[in-house]
C-alpha positions in Angstrom: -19.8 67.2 -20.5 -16.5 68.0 -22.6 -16.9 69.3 -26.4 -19.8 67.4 -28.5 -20.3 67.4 -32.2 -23.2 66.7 -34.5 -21.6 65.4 -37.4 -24.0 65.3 -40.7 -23.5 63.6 -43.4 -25.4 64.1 -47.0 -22.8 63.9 -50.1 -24.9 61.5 -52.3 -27.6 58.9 -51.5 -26.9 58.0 -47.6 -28.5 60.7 -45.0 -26.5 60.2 -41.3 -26.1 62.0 -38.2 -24.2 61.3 -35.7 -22.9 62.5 -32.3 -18.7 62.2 -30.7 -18.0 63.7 -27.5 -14.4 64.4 -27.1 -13.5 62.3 -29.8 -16.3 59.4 -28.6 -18.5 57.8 -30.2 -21.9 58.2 -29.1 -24.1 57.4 -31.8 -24.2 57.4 -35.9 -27.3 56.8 -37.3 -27.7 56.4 -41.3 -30.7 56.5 -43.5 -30.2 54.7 -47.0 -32.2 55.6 -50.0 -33.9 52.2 -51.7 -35.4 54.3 -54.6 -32.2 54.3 -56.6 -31.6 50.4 -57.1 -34.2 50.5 -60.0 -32.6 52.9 -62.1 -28.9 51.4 -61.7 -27.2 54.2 -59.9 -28.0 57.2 -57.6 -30.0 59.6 -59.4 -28.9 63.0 -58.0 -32.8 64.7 -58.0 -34.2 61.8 -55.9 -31.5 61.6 -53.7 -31.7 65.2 -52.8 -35.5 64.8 -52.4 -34.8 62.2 -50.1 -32.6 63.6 -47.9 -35.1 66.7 -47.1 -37.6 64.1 -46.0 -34.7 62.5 -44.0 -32.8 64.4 -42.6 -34.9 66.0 -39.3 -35.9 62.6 -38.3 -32.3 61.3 -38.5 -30.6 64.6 -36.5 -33.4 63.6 -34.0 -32.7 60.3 -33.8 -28.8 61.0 -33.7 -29.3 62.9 -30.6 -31.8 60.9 -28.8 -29.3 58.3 -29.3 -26.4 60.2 -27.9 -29.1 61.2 -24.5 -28.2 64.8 -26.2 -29.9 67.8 -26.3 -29.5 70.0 -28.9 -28.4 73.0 -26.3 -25.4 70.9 -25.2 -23.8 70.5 -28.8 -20.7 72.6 -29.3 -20.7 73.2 -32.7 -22.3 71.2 -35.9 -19.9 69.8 -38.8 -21.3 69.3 -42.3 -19.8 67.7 -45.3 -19.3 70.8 -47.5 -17.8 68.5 -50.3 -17.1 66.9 -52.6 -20.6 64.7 -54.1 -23.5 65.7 -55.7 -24.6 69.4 -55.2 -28.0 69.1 -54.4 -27.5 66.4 -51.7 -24.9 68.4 -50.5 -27.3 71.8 -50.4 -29.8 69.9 -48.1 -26.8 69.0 -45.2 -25.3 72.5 -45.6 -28.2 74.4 -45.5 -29.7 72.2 -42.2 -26.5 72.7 -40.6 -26.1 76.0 -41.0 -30.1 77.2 -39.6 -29.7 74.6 -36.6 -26.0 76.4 -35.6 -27.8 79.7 -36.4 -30.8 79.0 -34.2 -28.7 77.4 -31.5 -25.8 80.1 -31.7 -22.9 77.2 -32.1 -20.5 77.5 -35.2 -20.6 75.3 -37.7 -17.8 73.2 -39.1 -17.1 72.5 -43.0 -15.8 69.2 -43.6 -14.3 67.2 -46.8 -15.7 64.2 -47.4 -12.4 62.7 -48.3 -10.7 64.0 -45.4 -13.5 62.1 -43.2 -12.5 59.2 -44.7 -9.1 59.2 -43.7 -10.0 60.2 -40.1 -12.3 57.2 -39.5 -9.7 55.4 -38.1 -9.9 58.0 -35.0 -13.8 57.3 -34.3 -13.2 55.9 -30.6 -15.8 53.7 -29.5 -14.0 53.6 -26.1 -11.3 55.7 -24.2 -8.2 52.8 -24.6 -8.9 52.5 -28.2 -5.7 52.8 -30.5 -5.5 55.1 -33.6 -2.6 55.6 -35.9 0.4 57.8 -35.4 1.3 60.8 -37.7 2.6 60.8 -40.1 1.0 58.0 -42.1 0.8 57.0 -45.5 -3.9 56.3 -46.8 -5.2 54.6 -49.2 -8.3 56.0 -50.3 -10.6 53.7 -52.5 -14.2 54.6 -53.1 -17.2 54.9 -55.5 -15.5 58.2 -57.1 -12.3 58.4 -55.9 -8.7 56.6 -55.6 -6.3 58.4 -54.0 -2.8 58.1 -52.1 -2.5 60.6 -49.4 0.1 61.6 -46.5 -1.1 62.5 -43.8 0.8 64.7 -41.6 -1.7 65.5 -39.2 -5.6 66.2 -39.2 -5.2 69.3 -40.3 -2.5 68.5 -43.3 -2.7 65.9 -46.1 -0.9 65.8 -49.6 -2.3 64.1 -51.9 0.9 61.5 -54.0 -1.9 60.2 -56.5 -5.0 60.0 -57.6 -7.4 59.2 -60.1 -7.8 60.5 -63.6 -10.3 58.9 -64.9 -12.5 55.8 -63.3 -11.7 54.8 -59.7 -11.9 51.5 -58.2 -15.4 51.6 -57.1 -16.7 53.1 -60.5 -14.8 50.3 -61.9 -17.0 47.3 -59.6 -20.4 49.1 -60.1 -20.0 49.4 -63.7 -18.5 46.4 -64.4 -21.8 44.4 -62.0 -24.2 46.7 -64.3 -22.8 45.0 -67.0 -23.2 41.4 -65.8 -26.6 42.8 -64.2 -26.0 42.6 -60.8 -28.1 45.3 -58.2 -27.0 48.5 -57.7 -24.4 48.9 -55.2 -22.6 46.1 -57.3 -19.7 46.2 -55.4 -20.8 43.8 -52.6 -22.1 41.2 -55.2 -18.8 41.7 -57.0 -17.2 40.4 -53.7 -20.0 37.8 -52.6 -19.5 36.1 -55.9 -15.2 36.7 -56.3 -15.4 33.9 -53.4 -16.9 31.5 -55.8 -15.0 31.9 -58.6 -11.3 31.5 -60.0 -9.5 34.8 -60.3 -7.1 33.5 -63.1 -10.0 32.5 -65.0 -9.6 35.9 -67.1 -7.1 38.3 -67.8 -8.0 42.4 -67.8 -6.4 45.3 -69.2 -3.5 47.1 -66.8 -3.3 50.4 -66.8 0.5 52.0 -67.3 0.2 55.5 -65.8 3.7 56.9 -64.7 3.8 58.3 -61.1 1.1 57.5 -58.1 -1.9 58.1 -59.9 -4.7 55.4 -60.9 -6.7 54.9 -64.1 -9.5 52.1 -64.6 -11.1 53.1 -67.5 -8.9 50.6 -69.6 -9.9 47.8 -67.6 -13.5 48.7 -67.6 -13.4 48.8 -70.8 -11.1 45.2 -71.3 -14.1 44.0 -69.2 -17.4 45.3 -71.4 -15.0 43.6 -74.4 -14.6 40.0 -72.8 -18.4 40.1 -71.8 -19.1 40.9 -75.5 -17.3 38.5 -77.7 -18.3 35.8 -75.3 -21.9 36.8 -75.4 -21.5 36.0 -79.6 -20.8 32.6 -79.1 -22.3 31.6 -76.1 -25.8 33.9 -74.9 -25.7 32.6 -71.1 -21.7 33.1 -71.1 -22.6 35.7 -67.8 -24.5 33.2 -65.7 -22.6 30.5 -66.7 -19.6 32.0 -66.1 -20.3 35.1 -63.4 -18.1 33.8 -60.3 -15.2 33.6 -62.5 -15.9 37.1 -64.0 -16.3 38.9 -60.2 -13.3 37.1 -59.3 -10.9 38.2 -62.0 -12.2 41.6 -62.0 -11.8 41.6 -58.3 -8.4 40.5 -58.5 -7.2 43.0 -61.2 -8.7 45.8 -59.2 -6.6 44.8 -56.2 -3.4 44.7 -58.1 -3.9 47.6 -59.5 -4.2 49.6 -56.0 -1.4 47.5 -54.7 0.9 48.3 -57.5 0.7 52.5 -57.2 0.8 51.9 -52.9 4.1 50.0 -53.5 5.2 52.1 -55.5 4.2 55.2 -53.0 5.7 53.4 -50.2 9.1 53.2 -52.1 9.3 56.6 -52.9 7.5 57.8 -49.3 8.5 55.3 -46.5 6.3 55.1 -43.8 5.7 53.0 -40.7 1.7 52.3 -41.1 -0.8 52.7 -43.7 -4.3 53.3 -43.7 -7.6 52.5 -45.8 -10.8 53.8 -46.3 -13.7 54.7 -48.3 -16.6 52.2 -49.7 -14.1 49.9 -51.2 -12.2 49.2 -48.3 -15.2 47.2 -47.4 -14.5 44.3 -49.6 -12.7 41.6 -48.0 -10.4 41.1 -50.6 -9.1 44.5 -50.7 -9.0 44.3 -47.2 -7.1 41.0 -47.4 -4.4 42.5 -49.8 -3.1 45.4 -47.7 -2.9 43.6 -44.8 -0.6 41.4 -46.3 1.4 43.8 -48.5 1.6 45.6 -44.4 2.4 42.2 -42.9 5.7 41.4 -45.5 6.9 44.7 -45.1 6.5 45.5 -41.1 4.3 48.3 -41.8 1.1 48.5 -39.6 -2.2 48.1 -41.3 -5.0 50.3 -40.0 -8.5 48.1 -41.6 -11.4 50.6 -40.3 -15.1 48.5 -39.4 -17.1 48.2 -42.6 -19.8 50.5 -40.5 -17.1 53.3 -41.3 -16.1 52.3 -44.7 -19.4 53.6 -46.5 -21.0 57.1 -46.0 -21.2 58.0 -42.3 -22.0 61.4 -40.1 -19.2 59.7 -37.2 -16.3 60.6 -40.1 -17.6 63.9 -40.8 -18.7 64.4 -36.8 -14.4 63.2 -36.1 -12.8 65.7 -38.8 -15.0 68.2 -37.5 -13.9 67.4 -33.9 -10.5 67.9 -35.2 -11.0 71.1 -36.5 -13.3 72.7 -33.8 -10.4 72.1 -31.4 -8.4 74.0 -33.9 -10.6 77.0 -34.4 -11.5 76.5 -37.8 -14.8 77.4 -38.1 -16.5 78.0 -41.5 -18.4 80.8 -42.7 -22.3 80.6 -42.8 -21.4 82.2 -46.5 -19.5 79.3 -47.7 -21.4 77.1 -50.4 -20.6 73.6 -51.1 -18.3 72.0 -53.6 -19.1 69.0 -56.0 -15.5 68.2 -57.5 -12.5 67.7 -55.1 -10.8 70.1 -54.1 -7.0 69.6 -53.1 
């Protein structure tokens, strides 16, 4: 039946399985966790709660999916890190009993990493993925980074963040005008509606590849502010506007630093992924900053932007055929690790 992978998937509040044979896609099922738009953001004990009631039924579901059987897997990838520890201890430690009880290794994945391998998710045999080396843009709720990647199995990171990243930077900012947790989507929704020169935001000036969006988080909670002193409904009056000048700064912003990466490293195609590579304007503004410079722009689905076991099911693909198995000893990481 070739080599099969369960991927699992359970970094912060999203618990997925999902099942690739031989680099197919044969199923990625995803559980989200409601309980956390109440409180504004993922709180990391209710999220690791969930995931312990959710995570048989998904594995199960992922399989059923797939017309698996457990005893036909070849080995079971886990994301080992980075995200929140608890979360990550209810993956790991499911992972590890169901290779132990099935006598399969198991296979330690970085979240990040899965990220950047989306793009090799086939959903069909014909279907194209990008040629090494290639220059990704990583944007998501905790992370903006600029990485080479040489191969599956090697990745430099050019830049990253050192403070806020993008997506920090649209949830925040939406908390402030108080939109729903995820704000990023309503950031987007309403960007659409509104006039993106309406309001001008801090820039960072960080010298090399690496990003910083505290300053314009902060440029943002000050506009709101004086505004609200002379006019209290200056939010909904003015909200469109708001989401789209946000929007736009954010975009310029990435752009800037992957200009400025492509300068200094020239490549022939460029990647994104992570949660932020879901919004259309982001999306928008590397395909044409690709487009005037002949460089090929890999956009992955939006199912494959946001938390997913297919990512984490691929990079493990990858390194199963390498041999690079993990130690049932090996505990998971919350902070990245280069």
């Amino acid at each position: 039946m070739g080599t099969t992978i369960l991927g699992i998937e359970s970094s912060c509040d999203d618990t997925s399985a999902a099942v690739i044979t031989d680099g197919i896609l044969r199923s990625n099922v995803i559980a989200s966790q409601k309980v956390h738009e109440a409180f504004g953001g993922v709180v990391p004990e209710l999220a690791s709660r969930a995931h312990q009631q959710n995570i048989l039924p998904v594995v199960s579901e992922a399989l059923r999916q797939a017309g698996v059987k457990a005893k036909d897997l070849d080995a079971i990838a886990f994301t080992r890190g980075p995200g929140l520890l608890g979360s990550l201890l209810v993956g790991t430690s499911f992972a590890k009993g169901m290779a132990v009880g099935l006598g399969i290794p198991v296979v330690d994945v970085n979240h990040l990493h899965g990220h950047v391998l989306s793009h090799f998710i086939k959903e069909s045999e014909d279907q194209e993925v990008p040629d090494f080396p290639f220059m990704a843009l990583l944007v998501s709720g905790g992370n903006s980074q600029i990485i080479m990647v040489k191969s599956p199995y090697e990745m430099e990171m050019l830049g990253t963040t050192i403070d806020d990243a993008a997506g920090e930077a649209f949830d925040k900012c939406a908390k402030v005008m108080g939109l729903p947790y995820p704000g990023g989507p309503h950031i987007d929704r309403l960007a659409a509606q509104g006039n993106p020169e309406a309001f001008k935001f801090a820039k960072p000036h960080i010298p090399g590849l690496d990003y910083s969006f505290s300053g314009l988080k902060t440029s943002f909670l000050y506009t709101v502010r004086d505004n609200l002193k002379e006019d209290p409904d200056f939010i909904s009056k003015r909200m469109p506007d708001l989401a789209a000048s946000l929007q736009k700064t954010i975009i310029e912003i990435l752009i800037d630093k992957l200009a400025k990466a492509v300068k200094e490293y020239p490549v022939k195609e460029i990647a994104i992924g992570g949660g932020v590579s879901a919004n259309s304007g982001v999306r928008n503004a590397v395909e044409e900053f690709c487009r005037r410079r002949n460089i090929k722009a890999w956009i992955p689905k939006r199912a494959f932007t946001t938390d997913n076991a297919a990512m984490v099911a691929i990079a493990g693909y990858f390194k199963y055929l390498n041999k690079d198995f993990c130690s049932l000893d090996l505990p998971p990481y919350s902070k990245v690790q280069v």
